[in-house]
C-alpha positions as CSV (number, residue, x, y, z in Angstrom):
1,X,51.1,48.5,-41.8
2,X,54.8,48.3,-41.2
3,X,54.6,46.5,-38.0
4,X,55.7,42.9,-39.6
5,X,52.5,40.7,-38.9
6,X,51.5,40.2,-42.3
7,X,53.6,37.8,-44.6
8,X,52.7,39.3,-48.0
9,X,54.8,42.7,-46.8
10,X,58.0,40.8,-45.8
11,X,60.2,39.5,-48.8
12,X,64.1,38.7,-49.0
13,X,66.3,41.3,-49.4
14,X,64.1,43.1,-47.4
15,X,65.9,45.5,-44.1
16,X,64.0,44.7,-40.6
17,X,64.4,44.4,-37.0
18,X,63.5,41.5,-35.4
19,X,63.5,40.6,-32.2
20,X,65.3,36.8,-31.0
21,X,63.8,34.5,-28.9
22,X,66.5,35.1,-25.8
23,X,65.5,39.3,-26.5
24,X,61.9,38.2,-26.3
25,X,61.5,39.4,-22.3
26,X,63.8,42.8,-22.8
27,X,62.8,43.7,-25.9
28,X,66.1,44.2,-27.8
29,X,65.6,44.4,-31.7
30,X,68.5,43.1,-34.1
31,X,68.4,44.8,-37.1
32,X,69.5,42.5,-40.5
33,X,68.3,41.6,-44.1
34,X,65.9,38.5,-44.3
35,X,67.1,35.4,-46.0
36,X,64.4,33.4,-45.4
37,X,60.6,33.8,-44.6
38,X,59.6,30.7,-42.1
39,X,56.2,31.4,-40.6
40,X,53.8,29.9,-43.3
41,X,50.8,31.4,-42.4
42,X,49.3,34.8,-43.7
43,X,49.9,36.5,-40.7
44,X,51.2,36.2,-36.6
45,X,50.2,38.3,-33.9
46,X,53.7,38.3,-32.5
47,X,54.7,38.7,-35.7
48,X,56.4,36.9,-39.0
49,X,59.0,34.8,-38.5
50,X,62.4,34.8,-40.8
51,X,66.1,34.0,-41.1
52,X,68.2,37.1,-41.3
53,X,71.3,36.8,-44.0
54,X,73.6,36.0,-40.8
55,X,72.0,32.9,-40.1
56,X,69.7,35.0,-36.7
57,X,66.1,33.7,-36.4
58,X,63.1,36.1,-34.8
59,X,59.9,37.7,-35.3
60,X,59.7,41.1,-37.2
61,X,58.9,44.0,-35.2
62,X,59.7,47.1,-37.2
63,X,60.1,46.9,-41.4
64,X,62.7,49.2,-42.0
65,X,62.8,50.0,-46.1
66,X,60.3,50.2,-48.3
């Protein structure tokens, strides 16, 4: 699954959209590379959460490469 709940499919270097914690009640994905993985456990229902390179912190939503 693509859908960015599971830890051991999101890496750095890796293009995703994630969705901020102000975008949380609209909705509104940013789209960015991840810099950092910060959710420690295997997997999040709301999803994983990273650091994009541009310093942006949210849970993914959408993996967009392969």
């Amino acid at each position: 699954m693509n859908d960015g709940h599971h830890r051991t499919d999101i890496y750095p270097g890796l293009e995703v959209s994630i969705v901020l914690k102000h975008d949380q009640h609209t909705g509104r994905l940013t789209r960015g590379i991840v810099k950092d993985i910060l959710t420690r456990s295997a997997t999040h229902p709301h999803g994983i959460k990273v650091r994009l390179m541009d310093g942006q912190v949210g849970r993914v939503q959408k993996i967009e490469t392969e």
